[in-house]
C-alpha positions as CSV (number, residue, x, y, z in Angstrom):
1,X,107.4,123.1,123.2
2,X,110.7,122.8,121.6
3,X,113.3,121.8,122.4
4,X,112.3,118.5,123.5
5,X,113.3,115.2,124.1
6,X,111.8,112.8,121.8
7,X,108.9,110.8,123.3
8,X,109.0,107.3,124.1
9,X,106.6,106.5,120.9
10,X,109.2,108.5,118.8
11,X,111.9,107.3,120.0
12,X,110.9,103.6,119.7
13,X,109.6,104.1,115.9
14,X,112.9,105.3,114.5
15,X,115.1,103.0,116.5
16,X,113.3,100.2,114.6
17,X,114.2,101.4,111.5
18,X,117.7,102.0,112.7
19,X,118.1,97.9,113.8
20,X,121.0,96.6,116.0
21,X,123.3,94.8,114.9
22,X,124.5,96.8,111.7
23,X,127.4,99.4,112.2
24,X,125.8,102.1,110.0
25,X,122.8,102.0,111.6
26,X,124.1,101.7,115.0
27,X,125.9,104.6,114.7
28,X,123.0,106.8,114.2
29,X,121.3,104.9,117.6
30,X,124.3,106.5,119.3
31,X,123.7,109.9,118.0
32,X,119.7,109.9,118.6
33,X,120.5,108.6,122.3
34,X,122.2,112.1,123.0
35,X,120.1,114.6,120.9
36,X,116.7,116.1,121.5
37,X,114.1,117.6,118.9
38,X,115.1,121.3,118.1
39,X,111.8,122.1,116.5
40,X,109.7,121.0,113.5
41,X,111.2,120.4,110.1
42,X,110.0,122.3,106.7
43,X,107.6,119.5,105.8
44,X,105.6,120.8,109.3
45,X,103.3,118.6,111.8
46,X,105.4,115.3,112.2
47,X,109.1,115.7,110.7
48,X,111.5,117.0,113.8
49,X,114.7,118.3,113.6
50,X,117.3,116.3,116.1
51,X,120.3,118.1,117.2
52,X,122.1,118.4,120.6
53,X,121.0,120.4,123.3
54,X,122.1,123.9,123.3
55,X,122.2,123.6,119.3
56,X,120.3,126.2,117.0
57,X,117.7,124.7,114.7
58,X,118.6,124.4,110.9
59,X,115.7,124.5,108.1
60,X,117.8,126.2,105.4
61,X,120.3,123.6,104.5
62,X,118.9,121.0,101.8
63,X,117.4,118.0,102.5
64,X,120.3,115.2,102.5
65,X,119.5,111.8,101.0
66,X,117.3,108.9,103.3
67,X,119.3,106.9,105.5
68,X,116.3,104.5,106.7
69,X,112.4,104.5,106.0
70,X,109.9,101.8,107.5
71,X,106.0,101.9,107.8
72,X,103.6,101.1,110.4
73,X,100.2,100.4,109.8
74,X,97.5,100.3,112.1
75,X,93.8,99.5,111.5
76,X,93.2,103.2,111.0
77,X,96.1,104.4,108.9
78,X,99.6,104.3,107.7
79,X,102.4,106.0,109.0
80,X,106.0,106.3,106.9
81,X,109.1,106.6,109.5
82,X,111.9,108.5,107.7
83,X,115.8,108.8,108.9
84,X,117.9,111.3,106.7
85,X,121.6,111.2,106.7
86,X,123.1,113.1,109.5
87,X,124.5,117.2,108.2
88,X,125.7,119.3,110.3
89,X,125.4,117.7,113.9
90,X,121.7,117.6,112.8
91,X,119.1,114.7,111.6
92,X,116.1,115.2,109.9
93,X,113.2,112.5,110.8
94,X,109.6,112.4,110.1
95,X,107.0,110.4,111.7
96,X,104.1,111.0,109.6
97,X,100.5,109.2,108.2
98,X,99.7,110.1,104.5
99,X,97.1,112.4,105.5
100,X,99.9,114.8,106.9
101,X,98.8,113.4,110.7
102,X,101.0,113.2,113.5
103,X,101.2,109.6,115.0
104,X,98.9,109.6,118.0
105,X,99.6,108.3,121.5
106,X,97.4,105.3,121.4
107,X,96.4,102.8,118.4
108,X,96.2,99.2,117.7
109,X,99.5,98.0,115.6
110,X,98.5,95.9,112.1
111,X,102.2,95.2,111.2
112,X,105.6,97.5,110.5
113,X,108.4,96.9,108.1
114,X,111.9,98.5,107.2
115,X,114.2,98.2,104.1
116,X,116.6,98.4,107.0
117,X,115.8,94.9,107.7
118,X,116.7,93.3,104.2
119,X,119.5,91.2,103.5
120,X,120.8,90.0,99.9
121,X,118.7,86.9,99.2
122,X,115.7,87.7,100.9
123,X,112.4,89.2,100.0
124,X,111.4,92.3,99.8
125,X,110.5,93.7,103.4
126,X,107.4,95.9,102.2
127,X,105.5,93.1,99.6
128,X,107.2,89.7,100.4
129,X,107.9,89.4,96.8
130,X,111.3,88.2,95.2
131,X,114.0,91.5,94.8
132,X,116.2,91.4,91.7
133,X,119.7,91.5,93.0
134,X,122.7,92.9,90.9
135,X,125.9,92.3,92.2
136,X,127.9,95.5,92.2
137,X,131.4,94.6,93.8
138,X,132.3,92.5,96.3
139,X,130.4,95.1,98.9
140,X,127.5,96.4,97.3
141,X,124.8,95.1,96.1
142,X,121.8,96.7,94.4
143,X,118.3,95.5,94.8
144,X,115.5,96.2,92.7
145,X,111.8,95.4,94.1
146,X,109.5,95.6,91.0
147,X,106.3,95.6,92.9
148,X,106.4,98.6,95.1
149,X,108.9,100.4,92.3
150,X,112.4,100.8,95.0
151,X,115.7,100.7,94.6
152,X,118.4,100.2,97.4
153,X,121.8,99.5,97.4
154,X,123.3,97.2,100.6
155,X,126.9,97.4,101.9
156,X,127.8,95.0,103.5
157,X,130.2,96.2,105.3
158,X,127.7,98.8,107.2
159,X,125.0,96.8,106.9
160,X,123.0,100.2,105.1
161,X,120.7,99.7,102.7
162,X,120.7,102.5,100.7
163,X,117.4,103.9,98.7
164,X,118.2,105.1,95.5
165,X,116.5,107.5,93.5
166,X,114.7,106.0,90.6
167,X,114.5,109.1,88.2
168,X,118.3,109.8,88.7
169,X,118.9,106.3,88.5
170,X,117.3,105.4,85.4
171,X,119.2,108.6,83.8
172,X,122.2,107.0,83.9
173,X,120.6,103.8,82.9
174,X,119.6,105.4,79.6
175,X,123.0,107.6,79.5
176,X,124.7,104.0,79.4
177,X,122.9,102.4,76.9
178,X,122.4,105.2,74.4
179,X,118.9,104.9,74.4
180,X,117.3,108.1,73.5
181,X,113.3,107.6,72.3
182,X,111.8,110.0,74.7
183,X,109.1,107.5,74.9
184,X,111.4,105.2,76.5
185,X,114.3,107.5,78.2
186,X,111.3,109.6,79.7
187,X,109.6,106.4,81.5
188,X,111.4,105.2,84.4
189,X,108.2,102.8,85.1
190,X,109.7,100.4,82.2
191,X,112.6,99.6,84.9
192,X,109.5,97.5,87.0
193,X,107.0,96.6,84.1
194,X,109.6,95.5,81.7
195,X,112.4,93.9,84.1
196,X,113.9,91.9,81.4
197,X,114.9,94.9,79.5
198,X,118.2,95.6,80.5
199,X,120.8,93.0,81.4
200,X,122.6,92.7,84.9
201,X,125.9,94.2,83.0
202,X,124.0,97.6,82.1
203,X,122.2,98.0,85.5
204,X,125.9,97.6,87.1
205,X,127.2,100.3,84.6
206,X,124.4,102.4,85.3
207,X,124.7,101.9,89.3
208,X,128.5,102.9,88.6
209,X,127.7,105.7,86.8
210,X,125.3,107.2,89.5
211,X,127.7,106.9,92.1
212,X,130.1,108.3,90.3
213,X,127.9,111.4,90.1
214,X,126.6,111.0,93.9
215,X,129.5,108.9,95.4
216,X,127.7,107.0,98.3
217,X,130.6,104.0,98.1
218,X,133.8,103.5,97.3
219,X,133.6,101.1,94.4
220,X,137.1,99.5,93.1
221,X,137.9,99.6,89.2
222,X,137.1,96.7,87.2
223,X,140.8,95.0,86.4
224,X,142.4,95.9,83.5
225,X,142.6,92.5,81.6
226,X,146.2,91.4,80.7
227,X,147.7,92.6,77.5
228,X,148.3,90.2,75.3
229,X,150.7,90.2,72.2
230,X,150.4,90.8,68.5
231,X,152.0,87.7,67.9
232,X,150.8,85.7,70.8
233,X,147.2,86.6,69.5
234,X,148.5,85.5,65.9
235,X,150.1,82.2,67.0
236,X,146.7,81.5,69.5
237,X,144.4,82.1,65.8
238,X,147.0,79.5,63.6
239,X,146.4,76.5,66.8
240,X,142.7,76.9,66.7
């Protein structure tokens, strides 16, 4: 059975959540054009392996971070689409119902959707509701959808939304603000039920501080303010 190329079905599912139009993205289009599925990944029935031909199959390396995820839902059930970050001449996808079913050759579409499709100022793809958005630099951006409890991060210049972690996330979150109750450090939920908790300032520290650790962008220094004098700051105190 395997190698083989993807099937039409496949094929069409993951391009979705790969859209035109955004250089990161389109990049990875390029690369599934030309590769085929080596065999099944370690999750089994439904996540493939996609190298190119003549290629031998890798299962030991670990699993790199998402690159896109979507969902179709039919009348019957619900089926994630994954898109790992590329290692190794070598994607990891997964096509996949939360049953642990492969998606079959025939059912009747309800709807699909893809954080690949969001934009800063828009709603959230999955729920339609409003997305805190936390200006980062003057690239990033990262988004915070309360109702299904995600995090992304877009770059504009890609076009990629990013999904981050929420466990490591909120880490640094705490790590910044020096909060240490284990009943609050310990419950990442209190970043969607309590939104108002932490300022913009502190989730942009703790974004900073995560990429720091996982360094997905390149994010520029805040400017170092001007230095002003001993006696300029005296003579600015006698004028007031």
């Amino acid at each position: 059975m395997f190698p083989r190329p993807l099937r039409d079905r496949e094929r069409e599912l993951l391009e979705y959540v790969l859209p035109e139009g955004r250089p990161g993205y389109t990049m990875y289009r390029e690369h599934l054009a030309a590769m085929v599925a080596l065999g099944e990944g370690r999750r089994g029935a439904g996540n493939l392996v996609l190298g190119y031909p003549g290629s031998a199959l890798d299962r030991d390396s670990a699993l790199p971070p998402v690159m896109a995820y979507g969902m179709l839902e039919t009348f019957r059930e619900q089926y994630s689409i994954t898109v790992r970050e590329e290692t190794g001449d070598q994607i990891d996808v997964e096509i996949v119902s939360s049953h642990q079913e492969e998606l079959p050759d025939q059912f009747e579409e309800k709807r699909r959707w893809t954080y690949s499709l969001w934009l800063p100022g828009l709603p959230s793809p999955c729920s339609g509701e409003p997305v805190r958005e936390v200006q980062v630099s003057d690239s990033v951006i990262f988004a915070i959808a309360a109702g299904e409890k995600r995090l992304w991060a877009h770059h504009r210049d890609t076009g990629v939304n990013h999904l981050i972690p929420v466990t490591n996330f909120y880490n640094e979150l705490m790590i910044a603000r020096h909060i240490r109750d284990p009943k609050t450090a310990l419950d990442s939920s209190l970043l969607f039920t309590e939104p108002d908790r932490h300022a913009d300032q502190d989730l942009r520290a703790a974004f900073i501080a995560y990429n720091a650790w996982k360094h997905r962008f390149d994010i520029p220094p805040d400017p170092v303010p001007p230095r002003v004098s001993a006696w300029k700051a005296l003579t600015g105190r006698l004028h007031r």
